[in-house]
C-alpha positions as CSV (number, residue, x, y, z in Angstrom):
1,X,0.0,0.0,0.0
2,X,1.4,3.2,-1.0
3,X,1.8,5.8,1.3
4,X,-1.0,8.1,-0.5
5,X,-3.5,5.1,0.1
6,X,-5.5,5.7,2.9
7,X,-5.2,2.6,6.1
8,X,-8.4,1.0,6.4
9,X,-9.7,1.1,9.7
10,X,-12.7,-1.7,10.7
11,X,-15.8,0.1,11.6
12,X,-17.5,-0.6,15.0
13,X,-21.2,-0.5,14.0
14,X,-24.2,-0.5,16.4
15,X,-27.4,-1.9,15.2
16,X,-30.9,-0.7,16.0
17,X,-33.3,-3.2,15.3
18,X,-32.3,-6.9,15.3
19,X,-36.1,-8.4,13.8
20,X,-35.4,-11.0,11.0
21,X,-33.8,-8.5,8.4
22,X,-31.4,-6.7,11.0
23,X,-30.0,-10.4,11.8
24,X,-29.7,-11.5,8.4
25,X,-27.6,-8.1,7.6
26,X,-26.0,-9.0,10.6
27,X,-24.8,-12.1,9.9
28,X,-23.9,-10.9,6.2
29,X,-21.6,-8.3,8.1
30,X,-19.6,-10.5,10.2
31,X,-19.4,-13.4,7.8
32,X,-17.4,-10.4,5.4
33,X,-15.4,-9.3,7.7
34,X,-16.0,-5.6,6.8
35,X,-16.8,-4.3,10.6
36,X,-16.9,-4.9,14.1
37,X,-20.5,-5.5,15.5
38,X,-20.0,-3.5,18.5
39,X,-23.7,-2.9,19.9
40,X,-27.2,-4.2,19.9
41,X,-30.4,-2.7,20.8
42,X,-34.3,-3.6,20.4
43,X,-36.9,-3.4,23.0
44,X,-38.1,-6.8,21.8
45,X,-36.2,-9.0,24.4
46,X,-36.3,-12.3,22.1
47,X,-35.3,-10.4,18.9
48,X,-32.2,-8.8,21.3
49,X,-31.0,-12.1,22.2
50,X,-31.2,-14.0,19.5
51,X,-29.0,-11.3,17.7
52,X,-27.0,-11.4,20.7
53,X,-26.5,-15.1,20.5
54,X,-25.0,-14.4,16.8
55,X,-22.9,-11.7,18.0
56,X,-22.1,-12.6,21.3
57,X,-19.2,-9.6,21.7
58,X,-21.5,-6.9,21.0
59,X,-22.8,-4.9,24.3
60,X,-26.4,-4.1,24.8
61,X,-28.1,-0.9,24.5
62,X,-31.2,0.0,26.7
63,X,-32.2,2.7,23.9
64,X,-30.9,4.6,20.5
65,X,-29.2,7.2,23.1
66,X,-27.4,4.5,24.9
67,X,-26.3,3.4,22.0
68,X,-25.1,6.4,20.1
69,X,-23.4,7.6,23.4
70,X,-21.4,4.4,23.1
71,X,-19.3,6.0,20.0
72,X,-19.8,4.1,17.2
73,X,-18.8,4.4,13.7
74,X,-21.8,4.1,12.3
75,X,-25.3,2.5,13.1
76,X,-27.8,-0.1,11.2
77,X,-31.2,1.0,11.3
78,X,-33.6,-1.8,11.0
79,X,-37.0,-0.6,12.6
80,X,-40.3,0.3,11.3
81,X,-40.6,3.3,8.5
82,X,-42.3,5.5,11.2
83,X,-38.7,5.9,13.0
84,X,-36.4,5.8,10.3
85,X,-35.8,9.6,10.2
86,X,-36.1,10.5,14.0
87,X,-33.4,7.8,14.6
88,X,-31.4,8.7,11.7
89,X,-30.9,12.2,12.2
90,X,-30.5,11.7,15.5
91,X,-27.7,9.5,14.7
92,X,-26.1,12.1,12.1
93,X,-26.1,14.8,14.6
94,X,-24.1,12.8,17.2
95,X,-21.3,12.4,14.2
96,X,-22.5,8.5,13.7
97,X,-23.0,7.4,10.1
98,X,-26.3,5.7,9.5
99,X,-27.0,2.4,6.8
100,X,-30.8,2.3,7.4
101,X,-33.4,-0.4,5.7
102,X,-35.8,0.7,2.6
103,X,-37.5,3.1,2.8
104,X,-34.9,5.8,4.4
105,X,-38.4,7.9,4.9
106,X,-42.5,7.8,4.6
107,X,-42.0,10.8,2.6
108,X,-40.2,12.8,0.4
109,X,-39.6,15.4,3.2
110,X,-38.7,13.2,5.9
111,X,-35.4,12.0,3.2
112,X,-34.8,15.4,2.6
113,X,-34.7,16.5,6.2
114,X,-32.3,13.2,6.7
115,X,-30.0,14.3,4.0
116,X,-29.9,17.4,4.7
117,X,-28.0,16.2,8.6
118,X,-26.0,13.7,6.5
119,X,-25.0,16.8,4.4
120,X,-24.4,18.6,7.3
121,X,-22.5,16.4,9.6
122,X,-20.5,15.1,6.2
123,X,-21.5,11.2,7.3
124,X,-22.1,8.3,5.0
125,X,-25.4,7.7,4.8
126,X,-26.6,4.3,2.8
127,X,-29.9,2.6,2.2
128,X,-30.4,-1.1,1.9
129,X,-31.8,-0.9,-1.7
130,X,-30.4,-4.5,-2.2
131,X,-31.9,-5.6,-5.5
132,X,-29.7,-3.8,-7.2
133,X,-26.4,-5.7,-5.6
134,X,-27.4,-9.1,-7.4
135,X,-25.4,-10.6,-9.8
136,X,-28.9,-10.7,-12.2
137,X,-29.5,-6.7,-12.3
138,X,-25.6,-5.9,-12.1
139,X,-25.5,-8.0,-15.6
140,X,-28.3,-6.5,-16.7
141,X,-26.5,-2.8,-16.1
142,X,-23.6,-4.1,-17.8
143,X,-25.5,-5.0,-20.9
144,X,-26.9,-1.2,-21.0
145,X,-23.8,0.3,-20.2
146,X,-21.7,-1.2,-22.9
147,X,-24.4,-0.1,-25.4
148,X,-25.7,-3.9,-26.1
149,X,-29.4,-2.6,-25.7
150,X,-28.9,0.5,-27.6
151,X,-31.6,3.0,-26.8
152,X,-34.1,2.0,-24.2
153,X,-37.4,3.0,-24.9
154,X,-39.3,0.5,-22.4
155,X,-39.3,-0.9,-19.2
156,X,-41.6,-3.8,-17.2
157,X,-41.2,-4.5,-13.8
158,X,-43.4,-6.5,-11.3
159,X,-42.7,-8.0,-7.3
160,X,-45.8,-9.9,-6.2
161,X,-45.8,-11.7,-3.2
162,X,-48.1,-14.5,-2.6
163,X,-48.2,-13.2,0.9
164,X,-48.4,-10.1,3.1
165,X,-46.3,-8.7,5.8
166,X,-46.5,-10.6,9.6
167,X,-46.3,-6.8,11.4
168,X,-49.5,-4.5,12.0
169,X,-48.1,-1.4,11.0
170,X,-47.1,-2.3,7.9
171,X,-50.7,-1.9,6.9
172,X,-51.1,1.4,8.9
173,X,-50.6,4.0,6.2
174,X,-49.3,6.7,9.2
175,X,-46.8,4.1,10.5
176,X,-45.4,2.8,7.4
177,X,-45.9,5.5,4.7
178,X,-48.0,3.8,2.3
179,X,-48.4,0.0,1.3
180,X,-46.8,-2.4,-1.3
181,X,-45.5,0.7,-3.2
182,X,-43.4,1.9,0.0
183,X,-42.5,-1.9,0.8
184,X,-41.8,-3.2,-2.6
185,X,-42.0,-0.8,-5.3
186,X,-39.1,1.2,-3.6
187,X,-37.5,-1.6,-4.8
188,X,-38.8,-1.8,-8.5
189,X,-38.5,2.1,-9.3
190,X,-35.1,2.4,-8.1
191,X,-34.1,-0.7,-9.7
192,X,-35.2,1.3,-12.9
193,X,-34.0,4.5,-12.7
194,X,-30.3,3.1,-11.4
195,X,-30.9,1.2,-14.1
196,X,-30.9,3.9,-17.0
197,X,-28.7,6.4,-15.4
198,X,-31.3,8.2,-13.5
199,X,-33.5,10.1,-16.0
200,X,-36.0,12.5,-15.0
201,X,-39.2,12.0,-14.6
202,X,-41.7,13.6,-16.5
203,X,-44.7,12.2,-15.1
204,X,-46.2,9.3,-13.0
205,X,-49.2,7.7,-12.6
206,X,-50.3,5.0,-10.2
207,X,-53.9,3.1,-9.9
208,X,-53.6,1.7,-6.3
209,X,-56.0,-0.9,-4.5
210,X,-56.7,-2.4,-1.0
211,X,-58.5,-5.3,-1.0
212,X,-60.2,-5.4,-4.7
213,X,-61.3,-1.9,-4.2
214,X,-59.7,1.1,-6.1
215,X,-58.7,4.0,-3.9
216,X,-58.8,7.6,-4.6
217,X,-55.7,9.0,-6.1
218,X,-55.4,11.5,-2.6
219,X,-56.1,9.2,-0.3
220,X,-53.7,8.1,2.3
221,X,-54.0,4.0,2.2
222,X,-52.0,0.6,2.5
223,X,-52.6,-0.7,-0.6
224,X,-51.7,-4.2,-1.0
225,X,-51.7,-4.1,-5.4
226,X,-50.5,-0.8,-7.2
227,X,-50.1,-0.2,-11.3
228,X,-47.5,2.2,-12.0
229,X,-46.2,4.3,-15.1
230,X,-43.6,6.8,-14.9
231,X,-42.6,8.9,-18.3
232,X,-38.7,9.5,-18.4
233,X,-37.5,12.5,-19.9
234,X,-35.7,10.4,-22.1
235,X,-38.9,9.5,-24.0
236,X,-38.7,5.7,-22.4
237,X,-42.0,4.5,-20.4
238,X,-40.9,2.0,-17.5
239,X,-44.4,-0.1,-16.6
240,X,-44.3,-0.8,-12.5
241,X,-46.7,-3.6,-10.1
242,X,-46.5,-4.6,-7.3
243,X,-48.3,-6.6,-4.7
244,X,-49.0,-7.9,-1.1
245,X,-51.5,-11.6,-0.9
246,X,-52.0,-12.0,-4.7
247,X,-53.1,-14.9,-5.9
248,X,-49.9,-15.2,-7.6
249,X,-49.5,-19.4,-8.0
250,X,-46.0,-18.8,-6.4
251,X,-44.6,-17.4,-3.6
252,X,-43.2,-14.7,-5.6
253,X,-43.3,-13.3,-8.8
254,X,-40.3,-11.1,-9.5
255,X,-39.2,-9.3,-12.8
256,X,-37.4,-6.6,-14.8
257,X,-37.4,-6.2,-18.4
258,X,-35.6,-3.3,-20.5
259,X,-36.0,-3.6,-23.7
260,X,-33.6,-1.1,-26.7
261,X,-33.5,-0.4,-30.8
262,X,-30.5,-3.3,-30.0
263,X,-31.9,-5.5,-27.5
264,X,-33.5,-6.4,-24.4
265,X,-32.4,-7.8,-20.9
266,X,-34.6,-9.2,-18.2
267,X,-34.0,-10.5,-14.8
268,X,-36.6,-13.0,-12.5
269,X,-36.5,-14.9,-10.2
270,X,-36.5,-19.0,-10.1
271,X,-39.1,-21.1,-9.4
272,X,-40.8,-18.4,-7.6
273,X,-38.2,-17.5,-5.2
274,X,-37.1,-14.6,-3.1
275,X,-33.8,-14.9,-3.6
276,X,-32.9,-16.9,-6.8
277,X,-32.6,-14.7,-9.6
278,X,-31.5,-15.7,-13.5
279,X,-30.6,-12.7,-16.3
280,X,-30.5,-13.4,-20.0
281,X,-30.0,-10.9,-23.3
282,X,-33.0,-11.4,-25.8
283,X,-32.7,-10.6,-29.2
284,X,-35.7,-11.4,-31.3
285,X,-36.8,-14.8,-30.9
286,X,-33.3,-15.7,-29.0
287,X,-31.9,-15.5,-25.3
288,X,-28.6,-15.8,-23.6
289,X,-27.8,-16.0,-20.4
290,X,-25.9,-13.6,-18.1
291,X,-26.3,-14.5,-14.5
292,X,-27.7,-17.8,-12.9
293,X,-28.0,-18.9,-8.8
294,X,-26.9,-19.1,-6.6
295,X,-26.1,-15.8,-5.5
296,X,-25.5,-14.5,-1.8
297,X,-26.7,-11.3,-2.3
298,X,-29.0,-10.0,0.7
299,X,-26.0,-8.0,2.5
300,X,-24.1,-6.5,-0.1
301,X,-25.3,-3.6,-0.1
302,X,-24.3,-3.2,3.7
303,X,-20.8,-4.8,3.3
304,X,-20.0,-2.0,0.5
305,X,-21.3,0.5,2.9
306,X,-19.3,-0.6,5.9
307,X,-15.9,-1.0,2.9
308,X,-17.1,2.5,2.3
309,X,-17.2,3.8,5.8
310,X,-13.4,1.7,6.2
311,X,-12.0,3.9,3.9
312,X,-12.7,7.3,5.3
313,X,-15.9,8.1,3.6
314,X,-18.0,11.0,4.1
315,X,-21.0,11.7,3.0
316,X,-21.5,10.3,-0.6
317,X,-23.4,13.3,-3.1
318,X,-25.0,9.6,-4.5
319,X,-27.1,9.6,-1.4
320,X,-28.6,13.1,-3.0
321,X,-30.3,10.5,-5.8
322,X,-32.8,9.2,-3.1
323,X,-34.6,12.6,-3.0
324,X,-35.7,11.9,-6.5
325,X,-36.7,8.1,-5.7
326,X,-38.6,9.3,-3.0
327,X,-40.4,12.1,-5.0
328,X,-41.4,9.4,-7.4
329,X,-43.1,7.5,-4.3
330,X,-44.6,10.6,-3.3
331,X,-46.5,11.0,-6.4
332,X,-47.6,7.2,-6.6
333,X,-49.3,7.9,-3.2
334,X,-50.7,10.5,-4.2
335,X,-49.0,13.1,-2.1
């Protein structure tokens, strides 16, 4: 290492929330090697100590302030969408860095006040938009980027899950923001616009239902099936659906299509899986594939935050593209 390279130093990293997906980050993070798990805190007692029985070094907070007094690096927020941006901000103005889970915010404002204190403070700040750290959609951005597709003019992409979240507020629009859109559209739009380069977008529309029924375009809901098409200011039209309990003869249904004047490229998943994923070029009446399982994907996106945060990082300006994800969210619910 030369001596213009910066040392890496391991991150000690608290996390907030240690429910199935903040133990499954977890155990992504120490299996890589990337950090230190330094801290635990939930106020579920059994979720707390089964995390602690995986990380049996880590100290135990009582609250988010007994934890951020504690000094780490950074933080892992894993807790409902109601507390993301009280317990992020919180975090950036005590000089922690904060990875948090999808979405950062209910809203549009609630991102912008959080990067606005990641800004501020000059913190990493990362969101665990993971989709986009498989080996299926990172071969599928390769195919764009070296010009294989040549201009892409459309865009499909569907998650429908045969089943519905096991929490209450997930279906409580003020706890969790919205429905299926904020749980796993988040997913599909951003997978689209990092996809292309982040356009603009022109203009969105979204039909939205709860239980069969349609609801108004205005009103605050936690739909469990949405239809949605955003206009690019490239001239391309990306087609969006999404859905909680659909009657989908799989667990999951799970896909991405681009298609260009050149080609197209498609991602989904395997035998209705979660977490099996296949990507294949199509030309005409012809396919060839790009990426096939297995793939342990579910804590890249963490690891590169935590290599990130190793190397000295402050706050990254591509945090400043989540604004415009959230904006798009924003106008599918109708705010």
């Amino acid at each position: 290492m030369s001596a213009a390279t910066p040392a890496l130093l391991t991150p000690r990293l608290g996390f907030l929330g240690t429910g199935w997906i903040g133990r499954n980050r977890l155990r992504a993070l120490r299996a890589s090697g990337a950090a230190t798990i330094g801290l635990l805190c939930d106020p579920d007692a059994g979720a707390l100590s089964a995390a602690a029985a995986e990380a049996p070094d880590a100290v135990l907070a009582g609250s988010l302030q007994d934890l951020l007094s504690a000094g780490p690096d950074g933080i892992v927020i894993a807790t409902p969408n109601a507390l993301h941006a009280e317990q992020a901000i919180a975090a950036l103005e005590s000089g922690v860095a904060v990875f948090c889970q999808k979405p950062l915010g209910r809203t549009a404002g609630e991102v912008e006040r959080i990067l606005k204190a990641a800004r501020k403070a000059d913190l990493l700040l990362g969101v665990d938009l993971s989709y986009r750290h498989t080996a299926a959609a990172a071969a599928l951005k390769r195919a764009y980027d070296s010009g294989e597709l040549g201009t892409v003019f459309a865009a499909e992409l569907e998650f429908h899950n045969a089943y519905g979240p096991d929490k209450a507020w997930f279906r409580d629009p003020a706890q969790a923001g919205g429905g299926c859109v904020l749980d796993l559209g988040v997913h599909l739009v951003d997978l689209a616009l990092w996809m292309l380069d982040f356009p603009g977008v022109r203009h969105v529309a979204c039909a939205r239902y709860a239980g069969g029924h349609r609801i108004p375009d205005t009103q605050a809901a936690a739909e469990d099936y949405a239809e949605i098409r955003l206009d690019l200011e490239t001239g391309a039209m990306v087609r969006i659906a999404c859905s909680w309990d659909l009657h989908a003869g799989a667990d999951a249904v799970i896909r991405a299509a681009f298609f260009g004047t050149r080609g197209g490229a498609r991602l989904e998943n395997v035998a209705g899986s979660f977490y099996d994923f296949r990507a294949e070029l199509t030309r005409s009446t012809s396919s060839r594939l790009l990426s096939s399982p297995p793939d342990d994907w579910g804590g890249r996106a963490l690891v590169a935050w935590a290599l990130q945060l190793a190397a000295g990082g402050g706050y990254d300006p591509e945090a400043d593209r989540l604004l415009a994800l959230h904006q798009v969210l924003d106008r599918c619910c109708g705010r």
